[in-house]
C-alpha positions in Angstrom: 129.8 -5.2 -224.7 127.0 -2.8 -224.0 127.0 0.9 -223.0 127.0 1.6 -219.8 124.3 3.1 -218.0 124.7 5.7 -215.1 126.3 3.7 -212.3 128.5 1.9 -214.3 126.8 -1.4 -215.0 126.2 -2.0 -219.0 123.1 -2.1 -220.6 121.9 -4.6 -222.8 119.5 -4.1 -225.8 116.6 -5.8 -226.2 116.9 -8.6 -228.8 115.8 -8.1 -232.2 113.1 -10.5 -231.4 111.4 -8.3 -229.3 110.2 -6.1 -232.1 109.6 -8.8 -234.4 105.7 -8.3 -234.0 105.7 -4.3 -235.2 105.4 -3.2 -238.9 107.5 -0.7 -239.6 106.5 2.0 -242.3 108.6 1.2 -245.2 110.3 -1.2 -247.5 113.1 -2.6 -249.2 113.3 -1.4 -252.8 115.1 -3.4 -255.5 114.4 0.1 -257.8 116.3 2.2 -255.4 118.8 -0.2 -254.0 117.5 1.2 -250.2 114.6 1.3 -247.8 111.5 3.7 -249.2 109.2 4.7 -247.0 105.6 3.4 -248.7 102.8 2.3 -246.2 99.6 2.8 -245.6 100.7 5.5 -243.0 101.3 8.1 -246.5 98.4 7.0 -247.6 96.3 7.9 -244.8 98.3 10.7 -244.7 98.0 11.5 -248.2 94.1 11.6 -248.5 94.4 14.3 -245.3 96.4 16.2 -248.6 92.8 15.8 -251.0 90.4 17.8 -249.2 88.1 15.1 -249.6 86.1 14.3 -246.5 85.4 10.8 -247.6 88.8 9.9 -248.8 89.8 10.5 -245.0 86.9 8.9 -243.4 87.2 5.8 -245.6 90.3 5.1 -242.9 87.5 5.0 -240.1 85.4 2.7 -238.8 81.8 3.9 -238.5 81.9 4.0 -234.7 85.2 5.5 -234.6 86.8 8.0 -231.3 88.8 10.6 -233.0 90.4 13.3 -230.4 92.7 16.7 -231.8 93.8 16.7 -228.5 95.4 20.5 -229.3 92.1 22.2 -230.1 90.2 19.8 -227.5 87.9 18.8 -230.5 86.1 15.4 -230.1 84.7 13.2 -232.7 82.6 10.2 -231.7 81.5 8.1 -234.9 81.4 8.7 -238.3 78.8 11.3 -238.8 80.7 13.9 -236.6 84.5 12.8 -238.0 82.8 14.3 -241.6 81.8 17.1 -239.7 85.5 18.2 -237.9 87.3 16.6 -241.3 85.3 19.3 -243.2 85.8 22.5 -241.2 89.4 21.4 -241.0 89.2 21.7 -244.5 87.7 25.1 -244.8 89.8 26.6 -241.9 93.4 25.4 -243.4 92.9 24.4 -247.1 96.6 24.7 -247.6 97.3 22.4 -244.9 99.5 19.0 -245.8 100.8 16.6 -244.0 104.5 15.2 -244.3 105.0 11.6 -243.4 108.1 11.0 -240.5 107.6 7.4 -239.4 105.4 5.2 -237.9 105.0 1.9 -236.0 102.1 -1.0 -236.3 101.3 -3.7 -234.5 98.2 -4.5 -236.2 96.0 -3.4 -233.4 97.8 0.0 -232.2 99.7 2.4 -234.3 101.9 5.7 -234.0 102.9 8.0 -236.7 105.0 11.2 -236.3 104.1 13.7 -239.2 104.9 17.2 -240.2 102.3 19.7 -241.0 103.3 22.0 -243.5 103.8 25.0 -245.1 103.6 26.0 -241.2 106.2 23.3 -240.5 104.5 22.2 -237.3 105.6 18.5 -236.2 102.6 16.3 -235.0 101.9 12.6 -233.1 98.9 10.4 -234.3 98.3 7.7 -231.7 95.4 5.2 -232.1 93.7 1.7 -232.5 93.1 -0.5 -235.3 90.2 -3.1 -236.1 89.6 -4.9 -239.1 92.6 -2.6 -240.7 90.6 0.7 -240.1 91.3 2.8 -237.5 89.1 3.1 -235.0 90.3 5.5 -232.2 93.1 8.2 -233.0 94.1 11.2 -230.8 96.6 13.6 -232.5 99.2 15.7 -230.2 101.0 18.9 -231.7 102.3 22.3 -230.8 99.7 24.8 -230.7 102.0 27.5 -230.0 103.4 27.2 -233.3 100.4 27.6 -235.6 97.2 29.5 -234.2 94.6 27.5 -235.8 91.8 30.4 -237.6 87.9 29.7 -236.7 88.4 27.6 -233.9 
C-alpha cells in the first residue's frame, strides 16, 4: 500500500517504466561491487577543473545559448562562450566543480554540482544535439560567493 497523501487517500508511485527513457549518471561496477558515478556529466565537469577554454567549449555546439543566470551573463555561440569561459578563468582560477547527480534524456539534461573551495551548490539545466550541448543556463547562490571582476 502507498503513503498517503494529505486527505487521507494513498498515493501511488509512478512505475518504474516511467523513467525508463532517462540516463542516469553512473554505473554498476564489478571492481567496486556498487554503483560509481562515471558519466559524461564529470567529464564535462572535469574539463570546467583544466582552465582550458577549449576543453570546455569542446562540450558546445558552435551556435550554442549559454546563460550564468546568477551574474546575468549571456553567451550566444561559440566565439563569446571562449570569451566568458576565459574570464571565468582569470576571475576564480581556484574554482572546481564537484559532481552531485544528473539526469539525461538524450535531448535535455540536469546536473546538480558543487563549486568548491567556496562550497557553493549549483543547477546546470540545458539541451542536447548531436551529444553536445547546445543551450545551458546555470542557477546558484550568489549570496554565498561574491564573484571578483564582475
Amino acid at each position: 500500500m502507498a503513503p498517503a497523501a494529505q486527505g487521507g487517500a494513498p498515493v501511488e508511485p509512478c512505475p518504474a517504466s516511467s523513467y525508463a527513457h532517462l540516463h542516469v549518471a553512473g554505473a554498476w561496477s564489478a571492481r567496486s561491487g556498487g554503483f560509481e558515478m562515471s558519466t559524461w556529466y564529470e567529464d564535462y565537469l572535469a574539463a570546467w577543473d583544466t582552465l582550458e577554454v577549449d576543453a570546455v567549449t569542446t562540450w558546445f555546439t558552435d551556435d550554442c545559448y549559454y546563460e550564468d543566470t546568477t551574474l546575468n551573463h549571456k553567451a550566444e555561440g561559440i566565439e563569446q562562450l571562449n570569451r566568458f569561459v576565459q574570464a571565468s578563468f582569470d576571475n576564480v582560477p581556484e574554482a572546481r566543480f564537484d559532481f552531485v547527480d544528473g539526469v539525461d534524456d538524450g535531448s535535455a539534461f540536469a546536473i546538480r554540482w558543487v563549486m568548491q573551495p567556496m562550497g557553493v551548490p549549483g543547477v546546470s539545466f540545458g539541451k542536447l544535439r548531436d551529444g553536445k550541448i547546445c543551450e545551458q543556463r546555470d542557477y546558484w547562490n550568489g549570496r554565498l560567493f561574491d564573484v571578483p571582476n564582475t
